[in-house]
N, C-alpha and C positions, 0 to 999 in steps of 0.2 A: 122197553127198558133199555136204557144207555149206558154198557160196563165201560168206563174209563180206565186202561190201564197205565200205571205211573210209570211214566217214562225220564230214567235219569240218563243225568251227562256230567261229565266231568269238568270241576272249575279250572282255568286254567292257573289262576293267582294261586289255590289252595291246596289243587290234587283233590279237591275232595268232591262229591257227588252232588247233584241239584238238581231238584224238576224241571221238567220243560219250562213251566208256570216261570221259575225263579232265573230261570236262562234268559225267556223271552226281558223280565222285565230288568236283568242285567244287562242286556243289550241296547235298550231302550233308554236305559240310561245313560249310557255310551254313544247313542246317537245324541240323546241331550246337551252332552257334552260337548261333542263335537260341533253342534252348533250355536251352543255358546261362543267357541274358542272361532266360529266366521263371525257371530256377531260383534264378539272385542275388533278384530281384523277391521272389519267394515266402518267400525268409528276410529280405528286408528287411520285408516285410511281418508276417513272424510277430516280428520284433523292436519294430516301429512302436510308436507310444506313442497316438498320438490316432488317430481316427475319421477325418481328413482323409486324413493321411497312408497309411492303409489303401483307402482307395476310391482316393486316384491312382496307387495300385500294382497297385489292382486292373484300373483302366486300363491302364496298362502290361500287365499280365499279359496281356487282351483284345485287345489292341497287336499282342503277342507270337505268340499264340496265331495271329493272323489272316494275320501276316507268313507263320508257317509254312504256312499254307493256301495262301501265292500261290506261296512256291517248289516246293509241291508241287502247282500247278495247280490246286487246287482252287478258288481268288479269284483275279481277276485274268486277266489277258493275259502274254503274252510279255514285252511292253515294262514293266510292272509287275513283272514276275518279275527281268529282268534288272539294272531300275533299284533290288530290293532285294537283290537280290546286290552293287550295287557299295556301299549304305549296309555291310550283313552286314560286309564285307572292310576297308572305309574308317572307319567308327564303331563300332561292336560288338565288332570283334577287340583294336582298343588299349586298351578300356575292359576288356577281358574281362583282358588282359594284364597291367593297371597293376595288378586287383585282384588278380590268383593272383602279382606280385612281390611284394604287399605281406605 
């Protein structure tokens, strides 16, 4: 027999409590995002006209890439991870938003 005990955490958007379950797949989501927001990069980039404009997307790109690294623990701390979860949620989603209404 397998006893599961429910293990909560704190959202950082709400203050309020969530399973593991609901954390992992808030996270997940967050990485989703975040690689949405290198896939827009990447065609803006293959669209780019000068030399500039490609290396500060290529930034971006490296930006991007390194973001995912902290929500999946590999860069970063906790406190890192959670403070790019609330960017993820608060800046990336509306911007992800305005472009797939447009």
């Amino acid at each position: 027999m397998i006893i599961v005990k429910n293990v909560y955490f704190c959202d950082p958007q709400t203050n309020t409590t969530m399973s593991a379950a609901e954390q992992a797949m808030n996270y997940d989501l967050a990485i989703d995002i975040i690689n949405l927001m290198r896939m827009m990069a990447s065609k803006q980039k293959a669209e780019a006209k000068t030399e500039e404009e490609r290396k500060a997307l290529d930034e971006k790109i490296d930006m991007y890439c390194y973001e995912e690294g902290v929500l999946t623990g590999r860069n970063g701390n906790e406190k890192a991870r959670t403070s790019l979860y609330d960017k993820v949620f608060n800046l990336y989603s509306p911007q992800i938003k305005q472009a797939y209404a447009d």
